[in-house]
C-alpha positions in Angstrom: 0.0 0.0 0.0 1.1 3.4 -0.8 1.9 5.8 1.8 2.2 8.7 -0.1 -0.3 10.4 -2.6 1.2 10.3 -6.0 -0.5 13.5 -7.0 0.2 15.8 -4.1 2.5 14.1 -2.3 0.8 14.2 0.8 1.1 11.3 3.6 -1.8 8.5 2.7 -3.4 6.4 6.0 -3.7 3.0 5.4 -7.6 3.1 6.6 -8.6 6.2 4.3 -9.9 5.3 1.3 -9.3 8.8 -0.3 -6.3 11.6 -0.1 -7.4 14.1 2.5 -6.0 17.0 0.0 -6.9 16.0 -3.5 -9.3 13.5 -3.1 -7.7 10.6 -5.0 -8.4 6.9 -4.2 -5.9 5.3 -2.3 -6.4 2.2 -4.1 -5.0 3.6 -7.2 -2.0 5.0 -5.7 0.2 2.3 -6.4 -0.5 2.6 -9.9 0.3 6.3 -10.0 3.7 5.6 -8.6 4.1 3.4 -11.2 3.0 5.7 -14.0 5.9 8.4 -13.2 9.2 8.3 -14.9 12.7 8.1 -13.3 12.8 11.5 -12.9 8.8 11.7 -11.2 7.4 13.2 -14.6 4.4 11.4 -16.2 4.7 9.0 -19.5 2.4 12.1 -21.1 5.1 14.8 -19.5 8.2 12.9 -20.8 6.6 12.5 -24.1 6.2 16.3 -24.3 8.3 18.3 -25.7 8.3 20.9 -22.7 10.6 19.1 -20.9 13.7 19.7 -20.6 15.8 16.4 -20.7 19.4 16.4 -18.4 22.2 16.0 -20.9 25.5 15.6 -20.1 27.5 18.7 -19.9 29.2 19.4 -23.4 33.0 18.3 -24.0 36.0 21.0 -24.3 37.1 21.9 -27.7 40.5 19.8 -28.5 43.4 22.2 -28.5 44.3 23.3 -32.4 47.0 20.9 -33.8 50.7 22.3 -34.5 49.3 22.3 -38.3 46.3 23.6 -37.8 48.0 26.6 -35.8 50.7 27.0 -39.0 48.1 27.3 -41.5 46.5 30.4 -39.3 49.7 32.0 -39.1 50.2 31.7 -43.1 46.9 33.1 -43.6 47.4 36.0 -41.5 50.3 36.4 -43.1 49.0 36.1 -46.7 46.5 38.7 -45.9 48.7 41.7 -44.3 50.7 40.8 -47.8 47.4 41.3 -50.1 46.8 44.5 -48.5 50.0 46.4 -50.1 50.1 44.2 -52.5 46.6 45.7 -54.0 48.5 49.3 -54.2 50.1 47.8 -57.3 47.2 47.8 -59.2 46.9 45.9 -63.2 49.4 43.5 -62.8 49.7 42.8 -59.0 49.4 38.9 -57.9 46.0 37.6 -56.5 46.5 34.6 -54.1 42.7 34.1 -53.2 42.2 31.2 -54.9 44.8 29.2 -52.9 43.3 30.6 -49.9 40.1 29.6 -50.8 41.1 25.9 -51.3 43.0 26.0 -48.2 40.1 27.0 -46.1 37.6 24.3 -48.0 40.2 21.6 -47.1 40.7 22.6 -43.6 37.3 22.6 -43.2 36.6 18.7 -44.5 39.3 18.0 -42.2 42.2 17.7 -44.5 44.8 19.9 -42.8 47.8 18.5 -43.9 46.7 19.3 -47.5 45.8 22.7 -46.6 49.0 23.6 -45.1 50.9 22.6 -48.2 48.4 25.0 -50.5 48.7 27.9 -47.9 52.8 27.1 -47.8 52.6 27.4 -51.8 50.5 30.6 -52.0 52.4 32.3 -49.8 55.7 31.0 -51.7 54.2 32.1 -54.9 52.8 35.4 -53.6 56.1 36.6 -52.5 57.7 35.7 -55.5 55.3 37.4 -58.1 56.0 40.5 -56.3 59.3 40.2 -56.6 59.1 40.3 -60.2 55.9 42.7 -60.5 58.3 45.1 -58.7 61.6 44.3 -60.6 59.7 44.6 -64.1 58.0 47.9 -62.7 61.7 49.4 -61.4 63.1 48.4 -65.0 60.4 50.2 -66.9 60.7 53.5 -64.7 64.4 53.6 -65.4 63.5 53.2 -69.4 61.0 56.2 -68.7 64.0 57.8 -67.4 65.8 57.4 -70.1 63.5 58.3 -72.6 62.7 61.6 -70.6 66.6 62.5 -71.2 66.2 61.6 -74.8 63.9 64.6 -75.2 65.9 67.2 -73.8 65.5 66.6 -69.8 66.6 65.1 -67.2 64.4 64.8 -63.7 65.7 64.1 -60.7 64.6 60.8 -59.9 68.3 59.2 -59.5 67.5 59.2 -55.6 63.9 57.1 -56.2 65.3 54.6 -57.9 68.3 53.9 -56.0 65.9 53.7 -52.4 63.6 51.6 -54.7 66.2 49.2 -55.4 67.5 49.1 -52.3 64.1 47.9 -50.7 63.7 45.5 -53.8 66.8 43.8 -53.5 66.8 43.9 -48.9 63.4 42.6 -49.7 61.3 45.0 -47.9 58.3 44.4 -50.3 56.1 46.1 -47.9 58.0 49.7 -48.3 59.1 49.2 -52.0 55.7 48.8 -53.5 55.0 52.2 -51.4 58.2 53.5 -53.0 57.1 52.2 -56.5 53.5 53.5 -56.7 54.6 57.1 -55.5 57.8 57.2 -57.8 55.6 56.2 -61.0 52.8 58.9 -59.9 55.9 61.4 -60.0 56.9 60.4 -63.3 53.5 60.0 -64.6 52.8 63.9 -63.6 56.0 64.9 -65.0 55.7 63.6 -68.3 52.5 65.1 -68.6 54.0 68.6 -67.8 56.9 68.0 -69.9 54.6 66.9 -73.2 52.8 70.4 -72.6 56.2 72.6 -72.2 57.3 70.7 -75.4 54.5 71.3 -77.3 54.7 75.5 -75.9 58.4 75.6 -76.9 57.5 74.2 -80.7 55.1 77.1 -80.8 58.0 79.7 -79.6 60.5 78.2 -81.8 57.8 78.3 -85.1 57.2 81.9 -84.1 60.4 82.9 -83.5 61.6 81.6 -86.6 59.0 83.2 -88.9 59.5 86.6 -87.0 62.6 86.6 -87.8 62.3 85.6 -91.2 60.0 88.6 -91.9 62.6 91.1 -89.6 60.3 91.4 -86.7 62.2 92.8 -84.0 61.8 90.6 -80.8 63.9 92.4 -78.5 64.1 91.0 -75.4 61.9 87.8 -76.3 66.0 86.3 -77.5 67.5 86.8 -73.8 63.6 85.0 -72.6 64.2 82.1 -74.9 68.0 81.6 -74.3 67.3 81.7 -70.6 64.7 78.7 -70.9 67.0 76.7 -73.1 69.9 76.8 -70.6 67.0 76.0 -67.0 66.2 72.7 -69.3 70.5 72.2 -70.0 70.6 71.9 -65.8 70.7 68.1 -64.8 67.9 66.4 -62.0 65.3 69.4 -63.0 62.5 68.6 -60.0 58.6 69.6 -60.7 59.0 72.9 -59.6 62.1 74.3 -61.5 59.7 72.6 -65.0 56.7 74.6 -63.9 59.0 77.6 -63.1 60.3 76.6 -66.8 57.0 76.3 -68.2 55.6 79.7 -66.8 58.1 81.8 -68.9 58.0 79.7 -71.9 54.2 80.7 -71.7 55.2 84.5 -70.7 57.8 84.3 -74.2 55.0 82.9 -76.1 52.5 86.1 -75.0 55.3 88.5 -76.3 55.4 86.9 -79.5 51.5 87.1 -79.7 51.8 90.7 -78.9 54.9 91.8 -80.9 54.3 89.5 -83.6 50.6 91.3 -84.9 51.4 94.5 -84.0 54.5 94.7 -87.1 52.3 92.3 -89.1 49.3 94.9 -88.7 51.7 98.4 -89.3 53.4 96.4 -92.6 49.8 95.6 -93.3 48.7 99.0 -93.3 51.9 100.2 -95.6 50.9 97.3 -98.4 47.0 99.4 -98.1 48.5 102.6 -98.8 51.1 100.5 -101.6 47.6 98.8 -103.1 45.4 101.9 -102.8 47.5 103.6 -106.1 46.2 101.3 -108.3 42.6 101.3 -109.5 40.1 99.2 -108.1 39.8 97.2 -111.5 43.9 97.1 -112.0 44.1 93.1 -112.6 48.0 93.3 -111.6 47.5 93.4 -108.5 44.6 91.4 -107.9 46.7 88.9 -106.4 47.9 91.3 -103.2 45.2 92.3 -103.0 44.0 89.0 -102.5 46.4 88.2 -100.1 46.1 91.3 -98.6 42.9 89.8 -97.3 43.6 86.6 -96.7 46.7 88.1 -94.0 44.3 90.4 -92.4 41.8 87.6 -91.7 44.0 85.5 -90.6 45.6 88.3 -88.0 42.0 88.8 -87.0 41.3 84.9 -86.1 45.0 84.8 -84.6 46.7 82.6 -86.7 49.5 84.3 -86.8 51.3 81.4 -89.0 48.9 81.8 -91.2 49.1 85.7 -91.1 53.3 85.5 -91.8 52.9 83.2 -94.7 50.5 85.4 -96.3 52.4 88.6 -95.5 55.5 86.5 -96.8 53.3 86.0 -100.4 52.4 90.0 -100.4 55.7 90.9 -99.9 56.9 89.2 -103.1 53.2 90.6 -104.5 54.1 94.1 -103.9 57.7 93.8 -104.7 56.7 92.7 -108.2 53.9 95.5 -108.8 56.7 98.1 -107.6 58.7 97.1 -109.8 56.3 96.7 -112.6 55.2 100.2 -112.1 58.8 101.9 -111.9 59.7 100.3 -115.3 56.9 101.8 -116.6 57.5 105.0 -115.2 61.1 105.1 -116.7 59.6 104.3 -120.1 57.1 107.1 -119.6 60.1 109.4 -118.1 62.1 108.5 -121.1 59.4 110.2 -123.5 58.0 114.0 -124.1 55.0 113.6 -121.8 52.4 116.5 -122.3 51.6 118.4 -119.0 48.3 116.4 -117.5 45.3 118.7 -115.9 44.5 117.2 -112.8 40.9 116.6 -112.4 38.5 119.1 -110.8 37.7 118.3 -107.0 35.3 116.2 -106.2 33.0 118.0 -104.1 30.9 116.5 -100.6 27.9 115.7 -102.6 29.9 114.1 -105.3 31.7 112.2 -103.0 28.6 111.4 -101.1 26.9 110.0 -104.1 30.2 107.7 -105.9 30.8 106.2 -102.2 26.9 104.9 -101.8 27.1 103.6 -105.1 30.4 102.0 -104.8 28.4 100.4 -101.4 25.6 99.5 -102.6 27.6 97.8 -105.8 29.7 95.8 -103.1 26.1 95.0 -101.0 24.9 93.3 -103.7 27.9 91.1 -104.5 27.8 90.6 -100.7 24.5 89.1 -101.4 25.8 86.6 -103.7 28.3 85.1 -101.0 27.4 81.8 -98.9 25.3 83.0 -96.1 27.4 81.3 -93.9 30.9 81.6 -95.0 33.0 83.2 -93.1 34.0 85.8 -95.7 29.8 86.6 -95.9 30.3 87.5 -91.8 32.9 89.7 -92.7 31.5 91.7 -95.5 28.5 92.7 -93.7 30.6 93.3 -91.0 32.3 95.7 -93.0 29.0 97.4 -95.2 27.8 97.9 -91.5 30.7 100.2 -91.0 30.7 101.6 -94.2 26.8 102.7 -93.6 28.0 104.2 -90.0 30.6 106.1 -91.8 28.5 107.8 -94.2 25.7 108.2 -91.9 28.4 110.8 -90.3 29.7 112.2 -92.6 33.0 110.4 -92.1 33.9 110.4 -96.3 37.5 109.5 -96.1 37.2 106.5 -93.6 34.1 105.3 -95.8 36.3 105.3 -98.8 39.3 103.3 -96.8 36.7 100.9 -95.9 35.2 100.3 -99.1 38.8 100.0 -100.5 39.6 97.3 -97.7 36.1 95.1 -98.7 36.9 95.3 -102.1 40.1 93.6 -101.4 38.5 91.4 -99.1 36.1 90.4 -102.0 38.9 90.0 -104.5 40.5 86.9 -102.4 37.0 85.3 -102.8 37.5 82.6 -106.2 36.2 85.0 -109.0 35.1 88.0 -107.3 38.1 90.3 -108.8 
């Protein structure tokens, strides 16, 4: 018989038929008992998944084996490489794939064969650097070279030697930060020596066309001489070339300025030169023509343009002067009968022969592509001329009608 209660717990008489607290038969309390678990918990309560089961208390994690500890220190030490190593850029080695087939066979267990792909990478890694950098110190020194081949030398002797001094202690960690900063430096100074070249060929083409027409230049010489000898110095750094390249683009202003303002007095002598022959004289339809062609070109600013066309007058003119003296001489050498010169014209007269002569030149202004660049300038021109004789201003109208009839004799067929 049961002396306890398997419900409540609670002490059970032998002679009471119920439990004094719950009420439940004493008969049945030996087959309570015997419907607990080991633990007291009900076949229903064990069977639920509310209860919590006693497990033994996990094992401690097995200390890492002596390979598993090497293949963490490769990898650590792979990775500190791939961080520098990334600073080379195109080119640089990329050990991830090893590293990746390390980890996946350290994972299935395999740790021997893990170590021996880590102890490859890392083998591997340092000696592609080794050669990225080597190949990457040989092409700066070509670059060198090259640079001295063009007329300059940069001071980068000191670069290279620290460069090769990492390269060959290897210290790949400081020459790769050596390397990327040296080719930036030559990178930027190449640049800045493509644009001084490219200003010094415009000096030198100036220069030599000024001098060929007997512009003065003054003391654009002693700026030119003075640039060649800064570039003759050896290990020139960045900021004797930009103190180089600012008075080579000084030199070249003077020449813009010098060079138009002799190219614009000899133009205005050839006008005076071209003005004593008739409009219709077919002699000098050429200057005239080319007469045109300078002064546009002076206008635009292309002044090499401009000299070559002042080049072609010049031989124009030359040929019409001396045209025009022979004929003079032969004239000179004959009884010539005194000449009355022709009455002056008076303001009216004038008036009326210059807006005919304007409104002659409108209309073959008219006939002109609208948008050629010689149509801009003719009406660019009949708009001064109509200001002009709007006030009064006779003798500049008549210079400027002379000047667009020259300007329309360069265009094909308009003499």
């Amino acid at each position: 018989m049961a002396t306890s209660c398997p419900i409540c717990e609670q002490p059970i008489p032998s002679t009471v038929g119920h439990c004094s607290v719950c009420g439940f038969p004493t008969a049945l309390a030996i087959e309570g008992l015997r419907s607990l678990g080991p633990t007291g918990a009900t076949d229903a309560e064990l069977a639920s998944p509310t209860v919590l089961e006693v497990r033994p208390a996990p094992k401690a994690p097995e200390p890492p084996s002596a390979e598993a500890e090497l293949c963490a220190s490769i990898s650590r030490d792979i990775r500190s490489k791939i961080e520098y190593v990334r600073e080379l850029g195109r080119g640089a080695p990329d050990p991830t794939s090893d590293m990746c087939q390390a980890a996946l066979n350290e994972a299935e267990g395999r740790v021997s064969e893990a170590l021996d792909v880590l102890r490859r990478a890392q083998h591997s890694l340092d000696r592609q650097t080794d050669e990225v950098l080597r190949g990457r110190l040989d092409s700066l020194r070509t670059r060198e070279s090259a640079l001295r081949e063009t007329g300059v030398k940069f001071a980068l002797a000191g670069d290279i030697a620290r460069l090769t001094d990492s390269i060959e202690g290897g210290q790949r960690e400081a020459a790769v930060g050596l390397l990327v900063e040296t080719e930036r430096r030559v990178a930027a100074f190449e640049s800045d020596w493509r644009g001084l070249q490219g200003l010094l060929r415009q000096i030198d083409t100036l220069r030599k066309e000024a001098t060929d027409l007997g512009i003065p230049l003054g003391e654009i010489a002693g700026e030119l001489s003075d640039i060649r000898e800064q570039l003759a110095n050896a290990d020139i750094t960045e900021e004797a070339l930009d103190e180089v390249a600012q008075a080579a683009a000084q030199t070249l202003m003077l020449l813009h300025e010098a060079i138009p303002t002799s190219l614009e007095d000899e133009l205005i002598r050839h006008e005076a030169t071209l003005d004593r022959y008739p409009d219709d004289h077919v002699p000098s339809a050429a200057a005239r023509r080319l007469h045109g062609e300078a002064s546009r070109h002076l206008k635009k600013g292309r002044l090499s343009d401009a000299v070559q066309s002042v080049r072609e007058l010049r031989r124009e003119i030359e040929r019409l002067e001396q045209s025009r003296e022979l004929r003079e001489a032969a004239v000179g050498a004959a009884p010539v009968a005194p000449v009355t010169p022709p009455p002056a014209e008076t303001e009216a007269e004038t008036l009326e022969r210059l807006l005919k002569k304007a409104r002659s030149l409108a209309g073959r202004v008219r006939t002109l592509p609208p948008d050629s660049e010689l149509a801009r300038e003719a009406a660019s021109q009949i708009r001064e001329v109509t200001d002009l004789l709007r006030n009064r201003e006779l003798r500049g109208a008549d210079q400027a009608l002379a000047r667009l009839m020259r300007m329309l004799s360069a265009e094909p067929g308009g003499a």
